[in-house]
C-alpha positions in Angstrom: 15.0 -14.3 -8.3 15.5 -11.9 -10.8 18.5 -10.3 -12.7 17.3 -7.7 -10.9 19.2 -7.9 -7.7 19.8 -4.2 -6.1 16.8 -2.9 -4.8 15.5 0.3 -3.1 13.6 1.1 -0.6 11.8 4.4 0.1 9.8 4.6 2.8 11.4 1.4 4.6 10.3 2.4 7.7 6.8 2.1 7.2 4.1 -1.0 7.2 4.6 -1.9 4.0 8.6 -0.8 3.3 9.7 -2.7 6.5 8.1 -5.6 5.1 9.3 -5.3 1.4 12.8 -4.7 3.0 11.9 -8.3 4.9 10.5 -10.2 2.3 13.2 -8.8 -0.5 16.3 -9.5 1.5 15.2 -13.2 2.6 14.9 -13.6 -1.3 18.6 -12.9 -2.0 18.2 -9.1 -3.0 20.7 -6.4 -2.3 18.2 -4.0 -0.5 19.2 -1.0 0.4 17.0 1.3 2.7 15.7 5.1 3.1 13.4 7.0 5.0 13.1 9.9 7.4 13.8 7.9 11.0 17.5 8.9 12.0 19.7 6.0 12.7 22.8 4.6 12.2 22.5 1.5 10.1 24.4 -0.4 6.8 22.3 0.2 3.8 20.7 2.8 5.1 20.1 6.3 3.8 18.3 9.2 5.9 15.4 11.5 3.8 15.3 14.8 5.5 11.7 15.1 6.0 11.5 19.2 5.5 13.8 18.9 1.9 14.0 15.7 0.5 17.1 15.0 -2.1 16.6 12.7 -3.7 19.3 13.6 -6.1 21.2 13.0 -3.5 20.3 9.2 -3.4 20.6 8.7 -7.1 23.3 10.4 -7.8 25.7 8.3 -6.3 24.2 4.7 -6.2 23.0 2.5 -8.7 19.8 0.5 -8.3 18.0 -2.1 -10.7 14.5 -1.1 -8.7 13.6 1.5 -7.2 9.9 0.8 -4.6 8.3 4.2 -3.8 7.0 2.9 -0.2 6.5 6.6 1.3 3.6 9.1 1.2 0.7 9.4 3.1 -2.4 6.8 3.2 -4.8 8.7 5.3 -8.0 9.6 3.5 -8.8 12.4 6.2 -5.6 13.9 6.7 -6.0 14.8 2.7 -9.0 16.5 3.4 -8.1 18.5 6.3 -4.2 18.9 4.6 -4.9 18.4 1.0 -0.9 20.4 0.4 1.0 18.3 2.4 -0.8 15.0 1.1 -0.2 16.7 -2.6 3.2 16.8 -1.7 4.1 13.6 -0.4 2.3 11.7 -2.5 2.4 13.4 -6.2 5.1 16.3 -5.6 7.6 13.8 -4.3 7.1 11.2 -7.0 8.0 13.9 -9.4 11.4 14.5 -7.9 11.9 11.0 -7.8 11.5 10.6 -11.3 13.5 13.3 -11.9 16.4 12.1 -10.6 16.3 8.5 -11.6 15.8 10.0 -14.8 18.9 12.5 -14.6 21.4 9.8 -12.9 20.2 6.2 -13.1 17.8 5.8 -16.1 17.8 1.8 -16.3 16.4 1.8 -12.6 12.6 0.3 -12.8 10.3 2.3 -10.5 7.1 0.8 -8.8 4.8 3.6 -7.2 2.5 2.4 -4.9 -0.8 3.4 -5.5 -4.3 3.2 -4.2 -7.4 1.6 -5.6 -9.1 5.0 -4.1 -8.6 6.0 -7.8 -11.5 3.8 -8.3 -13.9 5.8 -6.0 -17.1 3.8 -6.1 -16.9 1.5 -9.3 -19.7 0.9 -11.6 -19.5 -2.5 -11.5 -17.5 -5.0 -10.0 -15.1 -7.1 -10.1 -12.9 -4.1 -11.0 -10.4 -4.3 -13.6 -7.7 -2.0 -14.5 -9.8 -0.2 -17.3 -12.4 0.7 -14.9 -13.3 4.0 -14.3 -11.2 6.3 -12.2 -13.4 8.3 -10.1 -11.7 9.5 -6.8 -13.9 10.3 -3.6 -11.3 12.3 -1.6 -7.7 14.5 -2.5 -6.0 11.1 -1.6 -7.0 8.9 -3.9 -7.3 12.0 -6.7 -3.5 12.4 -5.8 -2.5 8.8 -6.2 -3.8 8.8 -9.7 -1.7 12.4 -10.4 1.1 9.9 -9.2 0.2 7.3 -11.9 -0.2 10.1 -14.6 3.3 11.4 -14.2 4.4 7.8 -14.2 3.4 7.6 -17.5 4.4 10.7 -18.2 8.6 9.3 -17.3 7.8 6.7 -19.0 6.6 7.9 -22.5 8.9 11.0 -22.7 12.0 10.0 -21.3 11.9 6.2 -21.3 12.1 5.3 -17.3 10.3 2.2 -16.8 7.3 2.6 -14.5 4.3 0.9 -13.3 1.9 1.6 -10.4 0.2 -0.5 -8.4 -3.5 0.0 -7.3 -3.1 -1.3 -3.9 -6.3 -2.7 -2.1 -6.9 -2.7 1.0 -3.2 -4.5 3.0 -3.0 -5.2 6.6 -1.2 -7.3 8.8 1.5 -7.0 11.6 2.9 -3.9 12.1 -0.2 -1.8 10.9 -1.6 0.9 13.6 -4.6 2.4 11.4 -7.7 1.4 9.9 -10.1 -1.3 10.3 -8.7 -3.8 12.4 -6.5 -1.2 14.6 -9.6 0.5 15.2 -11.2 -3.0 16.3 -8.7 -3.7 18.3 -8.3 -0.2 20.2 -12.4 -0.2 20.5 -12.1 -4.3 21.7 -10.0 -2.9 24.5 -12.0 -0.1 26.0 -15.3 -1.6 25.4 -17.5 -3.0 27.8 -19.4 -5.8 25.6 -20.2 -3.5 22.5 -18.4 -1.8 19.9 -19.6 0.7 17.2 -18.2 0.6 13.3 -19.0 3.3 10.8 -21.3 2.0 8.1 -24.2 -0.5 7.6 -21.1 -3.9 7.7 -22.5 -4.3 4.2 -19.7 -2.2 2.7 -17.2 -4.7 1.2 -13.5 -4.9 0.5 -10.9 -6.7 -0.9 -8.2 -7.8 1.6 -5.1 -8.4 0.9 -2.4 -9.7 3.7 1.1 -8.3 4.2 3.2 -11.2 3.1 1.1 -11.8 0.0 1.3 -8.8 -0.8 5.2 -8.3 -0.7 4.6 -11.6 -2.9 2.6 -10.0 -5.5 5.1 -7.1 -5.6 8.2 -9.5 -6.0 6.2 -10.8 -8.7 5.9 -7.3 -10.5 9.2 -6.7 -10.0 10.6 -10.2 -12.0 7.9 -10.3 -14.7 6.0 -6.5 -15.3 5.7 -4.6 -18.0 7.3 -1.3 -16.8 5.6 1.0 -19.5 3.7 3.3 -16.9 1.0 0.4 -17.1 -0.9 0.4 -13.8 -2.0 -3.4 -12.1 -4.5 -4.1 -9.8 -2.8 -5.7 -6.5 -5.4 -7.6 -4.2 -6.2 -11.1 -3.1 -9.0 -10.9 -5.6 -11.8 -12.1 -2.5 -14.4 -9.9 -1.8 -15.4 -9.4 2.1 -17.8 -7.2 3.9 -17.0 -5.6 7.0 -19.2 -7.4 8.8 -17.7 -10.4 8.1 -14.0 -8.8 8.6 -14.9 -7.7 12.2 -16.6 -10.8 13.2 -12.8 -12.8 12.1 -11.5 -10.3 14.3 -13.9 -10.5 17.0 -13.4 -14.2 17.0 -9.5 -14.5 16.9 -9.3 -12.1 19.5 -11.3 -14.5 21.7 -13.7 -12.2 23.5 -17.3 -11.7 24.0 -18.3 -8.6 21.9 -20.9 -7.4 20.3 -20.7 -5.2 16.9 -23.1 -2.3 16.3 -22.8 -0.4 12.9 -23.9 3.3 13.1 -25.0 3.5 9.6 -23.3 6.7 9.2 -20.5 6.3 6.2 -17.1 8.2 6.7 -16.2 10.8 4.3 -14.2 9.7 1.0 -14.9 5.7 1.8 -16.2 3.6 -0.9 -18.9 1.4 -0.7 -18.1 -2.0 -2.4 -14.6 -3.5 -3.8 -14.3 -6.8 -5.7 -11.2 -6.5 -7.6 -10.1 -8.4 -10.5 -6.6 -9.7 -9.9 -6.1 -11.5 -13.4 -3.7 -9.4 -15.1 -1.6 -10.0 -10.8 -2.0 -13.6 -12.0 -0.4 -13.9 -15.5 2.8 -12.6 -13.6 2.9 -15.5 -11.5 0.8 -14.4 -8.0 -0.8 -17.1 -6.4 -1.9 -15.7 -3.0 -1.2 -18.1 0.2 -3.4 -16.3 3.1 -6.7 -16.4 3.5 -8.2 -13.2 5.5 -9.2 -15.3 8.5 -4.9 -16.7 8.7 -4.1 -13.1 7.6 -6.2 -11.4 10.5 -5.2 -14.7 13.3 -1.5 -13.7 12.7 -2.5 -9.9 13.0 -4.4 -10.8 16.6 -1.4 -12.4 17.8 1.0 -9.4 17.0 -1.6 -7.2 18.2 -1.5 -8.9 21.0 1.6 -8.2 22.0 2.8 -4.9 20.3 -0.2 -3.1 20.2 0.2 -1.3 23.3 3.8 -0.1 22.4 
């Protein structure tokens, strides 16, 4: 572990904060936690949802890293409510910022970004130079959240880097792809329809490697508002994807793709992860163990 032992969590409550609070305190970290879920809990600090303070949280504590876990990562909900996704995912990096700048200006912040900065690359694998070309507010949004970032960083010397998230699953997640799979497995009678021609690709990236890859930033990046593509660097259709699923879930059904894209999606992701690697990350899941250990939670959550 690093010398960087206190840690913070925003946005522990979510997929990947509850995870990053998991994966951090079994390495020996000091986490402490924050989000908007009331409860009573050690380490634990409650965000009102209306008027977040985060003055309040800074003001008073001292952190060696701060993890930006919260915003929203819903590609339609920024269409249909571009302010509130401008607010929780740009606005509320700003007043972050601000107030690790004001009241604890050695704390390292990681903002969580999205590779929908990318849009539909030019070419692939896609590195960190690439183009940024966003197809919906979201991912436009996420790379405002990376340009002020920078902007911390340069003018008043907080150390930042974003991530460019691909795309993360595993337990615990109740959207996208393989949600959607399983929701559709469990009302369908034989067949199920995706969006898309299955030719679309991604690069997945499980939940616990991923919490790797970020421990891995956090002991051995360059916070200079640099941003760092995080992915298992393995490019996938969704074809292929859904099959896995299909097959770990044991059960006889058919997959039908409408041809019909959704709005804001790209088309094809092959990421290059070799500036991930210099820092150390060595991925340990491939997609089919990542999606067999998602089947089995599914399993037995997923109607919670």
């Amino acid at each position: 572990m690093s010398n960087a032992k206190k840690i913070l969590i925003l946005g522990s409550e979510g997929f990947i904060g509850h995870h990053l609070v998991q994966g951090f305190s079994s390495m020996g970290y000091q986490v402490t936690k924050a989000d908007i879920k009331l409860k009573e809990e050690d380490n634990y600090i409650l965000i009102n949802a209306e008027l977040p303070d985060f003055t309040s949280i800074f003001s008073g504590r001292a952190f060696d890293v701060c993890v930006n876990a919260t915003g929203a990562a819903n590609v339609q909900l920024s269409f249909n409510h571009p302010g509130i996704d401008y607010s929780l995912n740009v606005a509320n990096v700003f007043q972050i910022l601000d107030a690790i700048r004001r009241y604890n200006p050695a704390c390292k912040f990681i903002n969580l970004s999205s590779a929908a900065v990318y849009g539909n690359p030019a070419e692939t694998p896609i590195r960190e130079t690439a183009a940024t070309l966003p197809l919906s507010p979201y991912g436009m949004h996420k790379l405002y959240s990376e340009q002020i970032c920078r902007e911390f960083s340069r003018f008043f010397n907080v150390q930042t880097i974003s991530l460019r998230i691909f795309s993360a699953f595993g337990e615990g997640l109740r959207k996208q792809l393989f949600w959607d799979l399983f929701k559709k497995i469990k009302a369908a009678e034989g067949v199920v329809e995706l969006f898309g021609t299955g030719k679309e690709s991604r690069d997945f990236i499980y939940i616990k490697d991923l919490v790797t890859a970020i421990e891995c930033v956090v002991r051995n990046g360059t916070f200079d508002g640099s941003v760092i593509n995080i992915a298992s660097g393995t490019e996938s259709t969704i074809e292929f994807a859904a099959r896995c699923f299909v097959k770990a879930f044991k059960k006889d059904i058919a997959i039908r793709f409408t041809g019909d894209n959704k709005i804001g999606d790209p088309l094809n992701w092959r990421t290059d992860i070799s500036l991930l690697r210099s820092l150390g990350f060595n991925n340990r899941y491939s997609l089919e163990e990542g999606i067999n250990n998602y089947v089995k939670w599914v399993k037995e959550n997923g109607s919670d």
